[in-house]
C-alpha positions in Angstrom: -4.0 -22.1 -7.0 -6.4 -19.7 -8.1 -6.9 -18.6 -4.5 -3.8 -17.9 -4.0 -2.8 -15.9 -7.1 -6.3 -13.6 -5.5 -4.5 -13.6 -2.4 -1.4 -12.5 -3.9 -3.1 -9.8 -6.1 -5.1 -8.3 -2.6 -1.7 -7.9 -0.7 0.2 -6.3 -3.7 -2.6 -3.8 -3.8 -2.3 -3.5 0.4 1.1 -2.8 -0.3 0.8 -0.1 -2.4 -1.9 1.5 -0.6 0.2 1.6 2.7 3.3 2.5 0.6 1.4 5.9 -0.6 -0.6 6.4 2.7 3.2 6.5 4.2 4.2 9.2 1.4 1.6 11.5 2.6 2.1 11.2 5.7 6.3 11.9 5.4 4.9 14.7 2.9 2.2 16.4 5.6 5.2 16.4 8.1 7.6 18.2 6.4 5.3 20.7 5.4 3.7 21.8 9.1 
């Protein structure tokens, strides 16, 4: 159970981190 609530917490985190690389990225393309 443990395991998984560690699993969980590592693809909330993956998540988020591809949610704001995806920002920039918009963000860069719009501006040039």
């Amino acid at each position: 159970m443990i395991e998984y609530e560690e699993l969980r917490n590592d693809i909330d985190h993956y998540l988020i981190i591809l949610f704001e690389y995806h920002k920039v990225s918009i963000y860069l393309k719009l501006k040039g």
